[in-house]
N, CA, C and O atoms as a GROMACS GRO file, in nm:
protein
  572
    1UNK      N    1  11.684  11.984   3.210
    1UNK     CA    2  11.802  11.902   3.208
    1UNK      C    3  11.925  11.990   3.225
    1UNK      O    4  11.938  12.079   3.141
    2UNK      N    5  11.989  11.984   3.292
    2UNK     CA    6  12.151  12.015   3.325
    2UNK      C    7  12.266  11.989   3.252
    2UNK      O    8  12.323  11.880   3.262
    3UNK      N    9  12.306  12.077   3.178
    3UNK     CA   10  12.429  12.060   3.135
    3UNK      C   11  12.552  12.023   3.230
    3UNK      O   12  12.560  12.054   3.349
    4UNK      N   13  12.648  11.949   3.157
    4UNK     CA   14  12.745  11.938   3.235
    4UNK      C   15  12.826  12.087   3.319
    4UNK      O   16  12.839  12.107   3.440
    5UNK      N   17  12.858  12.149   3.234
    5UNK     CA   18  12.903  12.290   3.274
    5UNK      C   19  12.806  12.378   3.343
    5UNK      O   20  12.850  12.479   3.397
    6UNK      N   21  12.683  12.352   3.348
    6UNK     CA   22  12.619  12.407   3.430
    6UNK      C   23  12.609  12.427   3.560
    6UNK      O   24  12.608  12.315   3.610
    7UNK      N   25  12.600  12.517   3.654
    7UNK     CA   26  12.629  12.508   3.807
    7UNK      C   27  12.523  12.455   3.866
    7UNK      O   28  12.402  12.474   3.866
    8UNK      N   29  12.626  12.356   3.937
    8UNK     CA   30  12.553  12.273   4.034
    8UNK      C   31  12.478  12.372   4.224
    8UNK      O   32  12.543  12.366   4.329
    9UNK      N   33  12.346  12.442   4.212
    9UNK     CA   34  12.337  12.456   4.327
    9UNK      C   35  12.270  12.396   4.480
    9UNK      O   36  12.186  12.307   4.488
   10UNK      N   37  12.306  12.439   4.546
   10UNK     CA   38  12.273  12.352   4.684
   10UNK      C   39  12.398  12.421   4.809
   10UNK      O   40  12.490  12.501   4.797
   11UNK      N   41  12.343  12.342   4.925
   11UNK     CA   42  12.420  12.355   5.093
   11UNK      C   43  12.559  12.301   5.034
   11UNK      O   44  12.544  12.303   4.912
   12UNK      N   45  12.653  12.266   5.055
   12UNK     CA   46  12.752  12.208   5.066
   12UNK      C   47  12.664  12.108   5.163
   12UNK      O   48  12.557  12.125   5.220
   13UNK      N   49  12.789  11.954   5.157
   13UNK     CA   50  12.777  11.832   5.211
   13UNK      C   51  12.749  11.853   5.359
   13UNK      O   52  12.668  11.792   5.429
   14UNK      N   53  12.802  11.917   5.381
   14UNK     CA   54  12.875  11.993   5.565
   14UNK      C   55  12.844  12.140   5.622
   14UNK      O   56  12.938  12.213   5.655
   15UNK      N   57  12.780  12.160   5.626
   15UNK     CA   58  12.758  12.315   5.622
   15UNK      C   59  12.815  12.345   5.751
   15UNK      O   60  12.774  12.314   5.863
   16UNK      N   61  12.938  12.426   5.706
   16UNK     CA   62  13.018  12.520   5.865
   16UNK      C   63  13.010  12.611   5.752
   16UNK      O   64  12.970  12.596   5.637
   17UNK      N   65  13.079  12.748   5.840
   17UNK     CA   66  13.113  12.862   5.793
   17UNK      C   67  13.188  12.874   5.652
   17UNK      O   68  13.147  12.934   5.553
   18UNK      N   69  13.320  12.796   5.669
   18UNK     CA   70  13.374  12.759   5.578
   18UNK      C   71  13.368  12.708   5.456
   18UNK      O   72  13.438  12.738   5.359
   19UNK      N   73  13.257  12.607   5.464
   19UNK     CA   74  13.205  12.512   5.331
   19UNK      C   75  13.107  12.602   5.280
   19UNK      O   76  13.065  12.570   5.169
   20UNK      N   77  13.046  12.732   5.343
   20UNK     CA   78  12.956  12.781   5.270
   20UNK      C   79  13.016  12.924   5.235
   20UNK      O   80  12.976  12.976   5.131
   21UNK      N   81  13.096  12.983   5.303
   21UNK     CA   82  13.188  13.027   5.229
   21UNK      C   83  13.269  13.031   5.077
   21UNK      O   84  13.269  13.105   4.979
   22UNK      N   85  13.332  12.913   5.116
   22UNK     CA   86  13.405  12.879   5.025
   22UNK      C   87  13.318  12.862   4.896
   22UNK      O   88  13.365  12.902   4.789
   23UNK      N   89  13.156  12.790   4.899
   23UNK     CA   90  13.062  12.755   4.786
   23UNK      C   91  13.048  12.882   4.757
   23UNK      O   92  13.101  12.886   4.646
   24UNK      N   93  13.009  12.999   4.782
   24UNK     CA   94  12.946  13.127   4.757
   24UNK      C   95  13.093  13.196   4.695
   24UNK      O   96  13.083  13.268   4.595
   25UNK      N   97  13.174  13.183   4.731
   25UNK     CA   98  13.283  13.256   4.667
   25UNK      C   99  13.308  13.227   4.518
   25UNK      O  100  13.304  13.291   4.414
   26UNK      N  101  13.351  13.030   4.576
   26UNK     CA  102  13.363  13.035   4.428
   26UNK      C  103  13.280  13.043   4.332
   26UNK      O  104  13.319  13.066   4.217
   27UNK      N  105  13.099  13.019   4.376
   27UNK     CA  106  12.981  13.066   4.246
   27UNK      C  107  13.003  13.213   4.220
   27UNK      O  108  12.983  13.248   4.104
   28UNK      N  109  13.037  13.297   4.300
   28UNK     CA  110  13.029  13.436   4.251
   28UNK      C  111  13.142  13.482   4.126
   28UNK      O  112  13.124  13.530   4.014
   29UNK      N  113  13.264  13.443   4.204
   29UNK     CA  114  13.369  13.488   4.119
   29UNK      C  115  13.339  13.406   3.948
   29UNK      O  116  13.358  13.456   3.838
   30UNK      N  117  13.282  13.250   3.989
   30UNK     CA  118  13.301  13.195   3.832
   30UNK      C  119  13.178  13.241   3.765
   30UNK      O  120  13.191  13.222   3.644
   31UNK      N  121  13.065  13.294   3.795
   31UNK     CA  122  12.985  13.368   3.706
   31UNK      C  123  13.020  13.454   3.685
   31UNK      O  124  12.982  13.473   3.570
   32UNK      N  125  13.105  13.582   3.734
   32UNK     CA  126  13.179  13.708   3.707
   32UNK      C  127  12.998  13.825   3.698
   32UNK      O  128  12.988  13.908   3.608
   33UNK      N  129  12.912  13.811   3.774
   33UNK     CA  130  12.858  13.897   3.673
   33UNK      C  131  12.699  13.902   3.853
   33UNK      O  132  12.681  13.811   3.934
   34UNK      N  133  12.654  13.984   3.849
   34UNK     CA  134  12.557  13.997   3.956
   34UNK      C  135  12.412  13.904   3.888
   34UNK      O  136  12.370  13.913   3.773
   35UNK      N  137  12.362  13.825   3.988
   35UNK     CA  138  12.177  13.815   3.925
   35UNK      C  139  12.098  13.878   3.938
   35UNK      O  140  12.029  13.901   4.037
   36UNK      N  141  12.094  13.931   3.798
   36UNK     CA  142  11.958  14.046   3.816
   36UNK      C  143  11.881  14.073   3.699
   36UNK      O  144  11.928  14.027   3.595
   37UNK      N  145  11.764  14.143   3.690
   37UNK     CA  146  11.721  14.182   3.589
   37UNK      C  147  11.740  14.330   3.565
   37UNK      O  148  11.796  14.406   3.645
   38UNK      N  149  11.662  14.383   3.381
   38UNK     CA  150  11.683  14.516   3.414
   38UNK      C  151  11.661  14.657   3.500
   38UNK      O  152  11.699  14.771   3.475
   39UNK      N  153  11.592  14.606   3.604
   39UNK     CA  154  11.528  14.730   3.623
   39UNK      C  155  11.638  14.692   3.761
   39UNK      O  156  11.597  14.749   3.862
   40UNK      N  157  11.739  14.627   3.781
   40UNK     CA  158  11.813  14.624   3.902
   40UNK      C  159  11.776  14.527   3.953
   40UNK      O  160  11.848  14.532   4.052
   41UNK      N  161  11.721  14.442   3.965
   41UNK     CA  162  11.623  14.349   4.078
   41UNK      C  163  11.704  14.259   4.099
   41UNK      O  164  11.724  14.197   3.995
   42UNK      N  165  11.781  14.208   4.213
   42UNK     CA  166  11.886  14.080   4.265
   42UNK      C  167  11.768  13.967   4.252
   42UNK      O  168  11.661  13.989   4.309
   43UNK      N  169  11.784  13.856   4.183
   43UNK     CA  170  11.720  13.725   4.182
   43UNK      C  171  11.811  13.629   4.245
   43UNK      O  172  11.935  13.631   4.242
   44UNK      N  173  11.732  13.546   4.302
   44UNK     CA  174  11.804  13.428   4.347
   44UNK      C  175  11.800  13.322   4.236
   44UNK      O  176  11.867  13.221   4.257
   45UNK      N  177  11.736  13.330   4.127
   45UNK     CA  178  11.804  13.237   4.007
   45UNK      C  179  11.741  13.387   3.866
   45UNK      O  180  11.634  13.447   3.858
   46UNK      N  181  11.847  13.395   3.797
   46UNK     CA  182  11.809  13.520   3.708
   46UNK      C  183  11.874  13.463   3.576
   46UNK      O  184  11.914  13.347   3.575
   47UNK      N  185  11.886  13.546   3.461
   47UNK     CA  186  11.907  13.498   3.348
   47UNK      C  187  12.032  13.416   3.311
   47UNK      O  188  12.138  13.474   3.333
   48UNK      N  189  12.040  13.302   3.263
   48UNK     CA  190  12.156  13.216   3.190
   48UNK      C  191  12.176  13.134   3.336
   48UNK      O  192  12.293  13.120   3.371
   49UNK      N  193  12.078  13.080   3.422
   49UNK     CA  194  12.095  13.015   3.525
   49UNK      C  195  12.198  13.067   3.633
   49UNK      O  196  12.269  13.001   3.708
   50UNK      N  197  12.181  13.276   3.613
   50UNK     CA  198  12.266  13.306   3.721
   50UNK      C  199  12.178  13.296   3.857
   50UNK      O  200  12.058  13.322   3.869
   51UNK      N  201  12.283  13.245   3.971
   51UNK     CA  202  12.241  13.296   4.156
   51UNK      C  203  12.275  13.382   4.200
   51UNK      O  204  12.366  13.426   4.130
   52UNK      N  205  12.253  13.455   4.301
   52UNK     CA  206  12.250  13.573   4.374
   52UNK      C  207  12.360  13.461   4.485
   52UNK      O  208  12.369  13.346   4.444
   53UNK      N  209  12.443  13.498   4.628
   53UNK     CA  210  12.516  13.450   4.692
   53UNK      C  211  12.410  13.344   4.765
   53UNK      O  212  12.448  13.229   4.782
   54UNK      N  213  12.275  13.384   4.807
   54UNK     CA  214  12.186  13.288   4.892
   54UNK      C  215  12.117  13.192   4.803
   54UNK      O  216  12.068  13.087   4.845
   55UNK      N  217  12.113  13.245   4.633
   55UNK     CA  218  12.023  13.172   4.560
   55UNK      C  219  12.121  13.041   4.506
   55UNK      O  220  12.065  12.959   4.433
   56UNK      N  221  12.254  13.022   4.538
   56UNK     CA  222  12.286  12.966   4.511
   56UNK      C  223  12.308  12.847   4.617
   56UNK      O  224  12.349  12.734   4.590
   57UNK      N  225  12.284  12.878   4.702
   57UNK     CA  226  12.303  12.778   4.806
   57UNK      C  227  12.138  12.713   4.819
   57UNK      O  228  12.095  12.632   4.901
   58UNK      N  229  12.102  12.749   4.761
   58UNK     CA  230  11.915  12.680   4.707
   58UNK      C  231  11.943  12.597   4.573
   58UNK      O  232  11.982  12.625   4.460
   59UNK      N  233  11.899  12.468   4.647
   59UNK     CA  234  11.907  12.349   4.539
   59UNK      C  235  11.785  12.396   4.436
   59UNK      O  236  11.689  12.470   4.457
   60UNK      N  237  11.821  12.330   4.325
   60UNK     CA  238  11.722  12.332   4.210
   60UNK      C  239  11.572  12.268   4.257
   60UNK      O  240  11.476  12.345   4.251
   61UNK      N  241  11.555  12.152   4.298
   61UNK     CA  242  11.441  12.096   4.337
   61UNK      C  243  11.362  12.212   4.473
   61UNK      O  244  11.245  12.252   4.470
   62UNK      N  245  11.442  12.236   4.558
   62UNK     CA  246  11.383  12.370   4.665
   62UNK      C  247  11.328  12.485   4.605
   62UNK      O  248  11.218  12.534   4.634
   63UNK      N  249  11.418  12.532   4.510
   63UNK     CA  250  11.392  12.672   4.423
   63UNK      C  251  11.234  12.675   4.376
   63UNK      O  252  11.184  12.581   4.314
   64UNK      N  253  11.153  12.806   4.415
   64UNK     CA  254  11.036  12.841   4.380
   64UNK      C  255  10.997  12.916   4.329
   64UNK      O  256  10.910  12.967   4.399
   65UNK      N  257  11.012  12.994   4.180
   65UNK     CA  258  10.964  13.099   4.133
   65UNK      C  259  10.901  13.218   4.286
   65UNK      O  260  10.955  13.326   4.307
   66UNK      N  261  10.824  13.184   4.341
   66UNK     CA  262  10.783  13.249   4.468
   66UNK      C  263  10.848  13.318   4.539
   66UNK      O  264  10.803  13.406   4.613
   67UNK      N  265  11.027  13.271   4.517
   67UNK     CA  266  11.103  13.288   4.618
   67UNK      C  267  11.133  13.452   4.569
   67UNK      O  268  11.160  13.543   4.648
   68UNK      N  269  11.120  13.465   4.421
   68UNK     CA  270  11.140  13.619   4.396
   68UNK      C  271  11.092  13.721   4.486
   68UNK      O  272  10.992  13.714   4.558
   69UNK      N  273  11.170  13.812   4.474
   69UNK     CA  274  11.087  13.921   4.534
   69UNK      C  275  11.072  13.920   4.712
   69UNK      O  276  11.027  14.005   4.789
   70UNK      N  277  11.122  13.805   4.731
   70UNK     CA  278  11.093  13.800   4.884
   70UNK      C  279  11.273  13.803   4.949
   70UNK      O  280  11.372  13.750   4.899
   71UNK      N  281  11.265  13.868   5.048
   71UNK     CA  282  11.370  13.949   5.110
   71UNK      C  283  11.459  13.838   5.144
   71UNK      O  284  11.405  13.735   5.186
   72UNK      N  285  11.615  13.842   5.130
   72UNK     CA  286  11.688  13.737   5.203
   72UNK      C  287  11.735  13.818   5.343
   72UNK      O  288  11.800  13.919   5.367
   73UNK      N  289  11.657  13.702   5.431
   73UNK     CA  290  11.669  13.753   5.566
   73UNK      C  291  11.664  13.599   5.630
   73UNK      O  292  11.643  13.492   5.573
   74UNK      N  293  11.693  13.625   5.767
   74UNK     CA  294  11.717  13.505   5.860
   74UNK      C  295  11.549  13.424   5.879
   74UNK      O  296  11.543  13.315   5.938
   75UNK      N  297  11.418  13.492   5.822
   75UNK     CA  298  11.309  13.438   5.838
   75UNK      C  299  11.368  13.308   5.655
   75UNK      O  300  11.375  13.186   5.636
   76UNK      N  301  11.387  13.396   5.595
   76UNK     CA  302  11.347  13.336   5.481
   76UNK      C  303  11.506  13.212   5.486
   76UNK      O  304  11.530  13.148   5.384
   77UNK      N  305  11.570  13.200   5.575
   77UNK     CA  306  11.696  13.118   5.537
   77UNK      C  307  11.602  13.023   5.615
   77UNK      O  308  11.596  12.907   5.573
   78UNK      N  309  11.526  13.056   5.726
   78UNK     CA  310  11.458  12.956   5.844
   78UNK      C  311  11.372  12.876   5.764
   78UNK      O  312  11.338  12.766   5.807
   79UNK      N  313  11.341  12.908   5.676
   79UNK     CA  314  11.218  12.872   5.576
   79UNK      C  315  11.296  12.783   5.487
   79UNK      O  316  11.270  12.663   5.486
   80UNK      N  317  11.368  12.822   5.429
   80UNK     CA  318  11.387  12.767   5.265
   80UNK      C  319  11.597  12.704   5.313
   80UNK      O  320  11.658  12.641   5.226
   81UNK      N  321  11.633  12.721   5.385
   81UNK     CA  322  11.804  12.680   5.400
   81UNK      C  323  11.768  12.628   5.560
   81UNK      O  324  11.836  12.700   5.633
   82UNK      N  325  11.696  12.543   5.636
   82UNK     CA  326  11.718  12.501   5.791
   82UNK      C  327  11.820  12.480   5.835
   82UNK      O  328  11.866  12.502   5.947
   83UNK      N  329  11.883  12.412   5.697
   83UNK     CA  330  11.983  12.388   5.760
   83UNK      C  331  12.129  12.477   5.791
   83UNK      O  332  12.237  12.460   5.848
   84UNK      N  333  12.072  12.561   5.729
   84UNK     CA  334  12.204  12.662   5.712
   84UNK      C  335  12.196  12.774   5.809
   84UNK      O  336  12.285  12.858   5.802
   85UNK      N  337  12.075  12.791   5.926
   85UNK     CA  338  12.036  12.867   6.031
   85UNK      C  339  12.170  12.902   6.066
   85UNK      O  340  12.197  13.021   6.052
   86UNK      N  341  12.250  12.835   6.103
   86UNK     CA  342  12.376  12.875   6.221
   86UNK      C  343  12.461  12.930   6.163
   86UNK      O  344  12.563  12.955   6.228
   87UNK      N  345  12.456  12.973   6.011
   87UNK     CA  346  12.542  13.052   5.928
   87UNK      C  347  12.453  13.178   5.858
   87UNK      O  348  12.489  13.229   5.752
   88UNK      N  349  12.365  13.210   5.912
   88UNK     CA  350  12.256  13.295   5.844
   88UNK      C  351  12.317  13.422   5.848
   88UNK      O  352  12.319  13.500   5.753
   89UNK      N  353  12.372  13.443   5.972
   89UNK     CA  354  12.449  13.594   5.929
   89UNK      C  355  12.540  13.629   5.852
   89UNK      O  356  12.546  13.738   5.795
   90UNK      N  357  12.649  13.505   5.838
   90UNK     CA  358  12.729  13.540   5.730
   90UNK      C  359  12.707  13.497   5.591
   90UNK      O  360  12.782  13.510   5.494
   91UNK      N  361  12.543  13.424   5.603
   91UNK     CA  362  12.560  13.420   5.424
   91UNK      C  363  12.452  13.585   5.415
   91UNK      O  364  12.485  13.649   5.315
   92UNK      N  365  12.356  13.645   5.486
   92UNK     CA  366  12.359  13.760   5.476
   92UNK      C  367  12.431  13.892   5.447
   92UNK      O  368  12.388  13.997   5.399
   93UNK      N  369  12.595  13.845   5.506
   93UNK     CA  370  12.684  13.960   5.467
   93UNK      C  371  12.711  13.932   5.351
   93UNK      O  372  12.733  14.032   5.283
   94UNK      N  373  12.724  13.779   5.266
   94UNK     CA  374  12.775  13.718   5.167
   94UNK      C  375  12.670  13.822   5.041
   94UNK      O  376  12.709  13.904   4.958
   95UNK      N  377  12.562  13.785   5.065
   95UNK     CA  378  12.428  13.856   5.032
   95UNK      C  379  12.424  13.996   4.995
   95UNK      O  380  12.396  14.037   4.882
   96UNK      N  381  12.459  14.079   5.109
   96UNK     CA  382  12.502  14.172   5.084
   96UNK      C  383  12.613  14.213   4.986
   96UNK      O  384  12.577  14.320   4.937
   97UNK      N  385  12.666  14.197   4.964
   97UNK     CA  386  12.819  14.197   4.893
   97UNK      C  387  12.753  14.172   4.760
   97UNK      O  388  12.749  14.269   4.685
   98UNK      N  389  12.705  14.066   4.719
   98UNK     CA  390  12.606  14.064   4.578
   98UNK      C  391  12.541  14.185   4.563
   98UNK      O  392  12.585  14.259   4.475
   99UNK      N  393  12.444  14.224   4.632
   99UNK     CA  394  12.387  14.319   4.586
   99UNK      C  395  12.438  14.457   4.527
   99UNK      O  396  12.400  14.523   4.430
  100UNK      N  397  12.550  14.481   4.630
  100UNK     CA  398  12.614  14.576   4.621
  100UNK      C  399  12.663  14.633   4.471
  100UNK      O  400  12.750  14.583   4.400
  101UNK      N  401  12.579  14.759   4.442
  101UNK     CA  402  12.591  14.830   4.290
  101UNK      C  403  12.731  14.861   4.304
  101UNK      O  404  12.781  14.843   4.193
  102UNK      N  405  12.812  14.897   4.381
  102UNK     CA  406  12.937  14.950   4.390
  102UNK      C  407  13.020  14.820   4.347
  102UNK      O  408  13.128  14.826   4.406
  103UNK      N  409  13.016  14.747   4.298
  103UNK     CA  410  13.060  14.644   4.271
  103UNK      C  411  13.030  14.600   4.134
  103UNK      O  412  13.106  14.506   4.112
  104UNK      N  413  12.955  14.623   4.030
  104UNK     CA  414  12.887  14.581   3.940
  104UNK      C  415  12.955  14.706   3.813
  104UNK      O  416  12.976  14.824   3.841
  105UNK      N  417  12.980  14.644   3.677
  105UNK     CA  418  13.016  14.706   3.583
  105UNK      C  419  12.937  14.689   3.492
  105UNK      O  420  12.882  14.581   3.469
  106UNK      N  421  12.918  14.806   3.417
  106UNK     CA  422  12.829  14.788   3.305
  106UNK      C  423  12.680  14.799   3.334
  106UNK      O  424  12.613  14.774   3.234
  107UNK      N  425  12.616  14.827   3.432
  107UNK     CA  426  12.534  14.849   3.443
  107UNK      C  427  12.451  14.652   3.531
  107UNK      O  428  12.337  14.611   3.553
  108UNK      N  429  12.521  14.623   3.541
  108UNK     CA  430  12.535  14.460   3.621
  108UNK      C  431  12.561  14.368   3.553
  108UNK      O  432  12.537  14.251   3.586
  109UNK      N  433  12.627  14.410   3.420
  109UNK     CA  434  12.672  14.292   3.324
  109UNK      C  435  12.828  14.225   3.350
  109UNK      O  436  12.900  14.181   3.261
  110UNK      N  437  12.855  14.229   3.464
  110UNK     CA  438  12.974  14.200   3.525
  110UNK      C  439  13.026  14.255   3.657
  110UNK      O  440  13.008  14.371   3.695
  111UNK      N  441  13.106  14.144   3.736
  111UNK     CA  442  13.182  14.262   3.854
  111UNK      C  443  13.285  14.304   3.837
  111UNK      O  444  13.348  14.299   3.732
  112UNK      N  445  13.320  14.355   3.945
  112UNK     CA  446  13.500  14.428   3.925
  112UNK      C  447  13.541  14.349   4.009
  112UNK      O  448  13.529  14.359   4.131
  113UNK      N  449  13.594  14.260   3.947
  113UNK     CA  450  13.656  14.093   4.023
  113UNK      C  451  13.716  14.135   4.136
  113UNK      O  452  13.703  14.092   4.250
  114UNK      N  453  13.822  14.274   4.071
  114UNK     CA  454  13.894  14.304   4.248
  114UNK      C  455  13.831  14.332   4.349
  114UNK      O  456  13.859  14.292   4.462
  115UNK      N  457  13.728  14.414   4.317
  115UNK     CA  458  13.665  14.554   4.453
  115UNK      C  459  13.568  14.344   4.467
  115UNK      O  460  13.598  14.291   4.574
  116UNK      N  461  13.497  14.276   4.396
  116UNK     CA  462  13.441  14.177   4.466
  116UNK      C  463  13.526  14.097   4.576
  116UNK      O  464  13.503  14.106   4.696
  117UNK      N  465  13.651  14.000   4.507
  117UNK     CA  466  13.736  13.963   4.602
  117UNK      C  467  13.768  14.010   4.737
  117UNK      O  468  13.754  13.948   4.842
  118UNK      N  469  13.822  14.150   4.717
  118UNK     CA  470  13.842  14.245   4.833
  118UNK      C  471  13.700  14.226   4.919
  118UNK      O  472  13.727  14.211   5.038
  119UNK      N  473  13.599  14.224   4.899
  119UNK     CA  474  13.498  14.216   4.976
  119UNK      C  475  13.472  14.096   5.032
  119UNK      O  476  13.476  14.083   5.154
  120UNK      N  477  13.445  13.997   4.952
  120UNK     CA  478  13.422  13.870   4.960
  120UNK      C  479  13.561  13.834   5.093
  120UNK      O  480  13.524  13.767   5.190
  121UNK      N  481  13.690  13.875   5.091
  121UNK     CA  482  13.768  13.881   5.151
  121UNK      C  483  13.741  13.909   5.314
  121UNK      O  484  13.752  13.827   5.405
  122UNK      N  485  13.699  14.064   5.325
  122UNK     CA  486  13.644  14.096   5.452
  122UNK      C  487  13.563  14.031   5.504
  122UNK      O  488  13.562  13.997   5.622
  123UNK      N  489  13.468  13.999   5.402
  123UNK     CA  490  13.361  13.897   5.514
  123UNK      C  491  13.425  13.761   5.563
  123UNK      O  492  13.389  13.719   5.673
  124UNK      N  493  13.515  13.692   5.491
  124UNK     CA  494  13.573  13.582   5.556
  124UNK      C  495  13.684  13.625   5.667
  124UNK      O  496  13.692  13.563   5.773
  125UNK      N  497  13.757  13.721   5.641
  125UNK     CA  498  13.814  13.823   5.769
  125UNK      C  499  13.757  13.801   5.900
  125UNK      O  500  13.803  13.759   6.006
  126UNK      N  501  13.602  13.856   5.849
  126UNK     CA  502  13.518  13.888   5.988
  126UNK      C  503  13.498  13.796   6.038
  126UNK      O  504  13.493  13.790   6.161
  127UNK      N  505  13.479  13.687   5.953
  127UNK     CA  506  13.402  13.517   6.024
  127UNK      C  507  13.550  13.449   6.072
  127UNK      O  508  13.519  13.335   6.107
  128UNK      N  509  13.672  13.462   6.087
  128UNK     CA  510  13.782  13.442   6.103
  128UNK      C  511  13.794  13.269   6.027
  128UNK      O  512  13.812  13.153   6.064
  129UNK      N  513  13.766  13.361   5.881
  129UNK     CA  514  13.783  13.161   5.783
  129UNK      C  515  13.917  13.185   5.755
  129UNK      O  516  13.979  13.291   5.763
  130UNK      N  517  13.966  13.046   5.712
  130UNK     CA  518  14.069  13.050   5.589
  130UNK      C  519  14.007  13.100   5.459
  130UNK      O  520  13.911  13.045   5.405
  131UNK      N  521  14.091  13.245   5.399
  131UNK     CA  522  14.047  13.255   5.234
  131UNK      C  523  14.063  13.173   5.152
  131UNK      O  524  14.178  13.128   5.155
  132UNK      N  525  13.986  13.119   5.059
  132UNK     CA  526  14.059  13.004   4.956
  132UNK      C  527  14.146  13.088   4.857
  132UNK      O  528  14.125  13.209   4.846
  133UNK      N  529  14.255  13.018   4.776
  133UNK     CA  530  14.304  13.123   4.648
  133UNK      C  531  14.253  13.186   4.584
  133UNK      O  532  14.302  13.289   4.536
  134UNK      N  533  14.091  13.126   4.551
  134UNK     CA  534  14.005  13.228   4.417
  134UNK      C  535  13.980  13.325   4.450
  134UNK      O  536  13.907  13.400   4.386
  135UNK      N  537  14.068  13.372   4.635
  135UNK     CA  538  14.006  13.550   4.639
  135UNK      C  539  14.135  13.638   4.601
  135UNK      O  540  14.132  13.761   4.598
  136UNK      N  541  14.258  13.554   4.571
  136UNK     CA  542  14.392  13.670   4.531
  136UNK      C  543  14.313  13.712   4.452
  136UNK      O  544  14.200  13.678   4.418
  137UNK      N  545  14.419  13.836   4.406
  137UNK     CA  546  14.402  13.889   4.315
  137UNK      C  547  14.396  13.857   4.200
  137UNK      O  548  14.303  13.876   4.122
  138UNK      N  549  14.497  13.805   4.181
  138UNK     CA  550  14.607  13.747   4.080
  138UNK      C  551  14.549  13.565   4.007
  138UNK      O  552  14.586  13.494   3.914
  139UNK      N  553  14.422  13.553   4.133
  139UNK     CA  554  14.382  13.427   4.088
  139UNK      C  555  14.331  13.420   4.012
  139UNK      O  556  14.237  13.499   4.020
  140UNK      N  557  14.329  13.335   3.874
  140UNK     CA  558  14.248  13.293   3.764
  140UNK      C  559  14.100  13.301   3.798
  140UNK      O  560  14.078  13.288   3.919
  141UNK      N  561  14.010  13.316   3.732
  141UNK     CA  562  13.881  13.295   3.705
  141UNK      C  563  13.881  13.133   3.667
  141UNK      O  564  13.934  13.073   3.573
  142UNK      N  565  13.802  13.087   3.775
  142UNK     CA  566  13.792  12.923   3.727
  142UNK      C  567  13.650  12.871   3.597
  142UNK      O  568  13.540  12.922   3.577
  143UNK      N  569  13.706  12.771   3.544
  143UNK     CA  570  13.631  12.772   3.433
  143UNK      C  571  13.484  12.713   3.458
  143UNK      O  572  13.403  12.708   3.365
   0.00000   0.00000   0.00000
């Protein structure tokens, strides 16, 4: 059962660049914190119902224990996100950017909101999106 405050995951309604963008940004920044376990391992659903940038765009009913351990790549978006094929590269860079230890404090018990933003930033740069506000700097952490 789902708490209210609990994050809702899935595609956006519309899936362009933008709507999945914008979903992955704001799950990252409002968990503040990478999915993983201890030994380092990025999960696409990991402890306290955290997602990884791709695991979050995987609805609850799709999600397969199975899915651990298996690589996020354009086979596995073909598989498990169809619909999200025509954005596979940039939720890969999105992907990337999660993983990224250079980003992670404490040993992955949090990010460094800035060096994330700043990133999260470039990749919408590259895809030539509109940034939403939650990538200032200066922007609140939404609740």
């Amino acid at each position: 059962m789902q708490t209210e405050n609990a994050p809702r995951y899935g595609l956006p309604d519309v899936v362009t660049h933008q709507s999945v963008f914008e979903a992955v940004c704001e799950h990252l920044i409002r968990q503040g914190r990478p999915s993983i376990v201890l030994d380092d391992e990025c999960l696409y659903r990991g402890p306290d119902r955290t997602a990884c940038a791709g695991g979050c765009l995987i609805s609850d009913h799709l999600y397969k224990q199975e899915m651990e351990g298996q690589r996020m790549n354009e086979r596995f978006i073909a598989a498990y996100l169809p619909e999200a094929g025509h954005v596979a590269p940039m939720i890969l860079s999105l992907q990337r950017v999660h993983d990224s230890q250079d980003l992670w404090l404490d040993g992955g018990e949090a990010f460094d909101l800035r060096e994330l933003r700043a990133e999260l930033r470039s990749v919408g740069t590259q895809y030539g999106l509109i940034l939403p506000g939650i990538l200032a700097d200066e922007a609140p952490v939404p609740a």
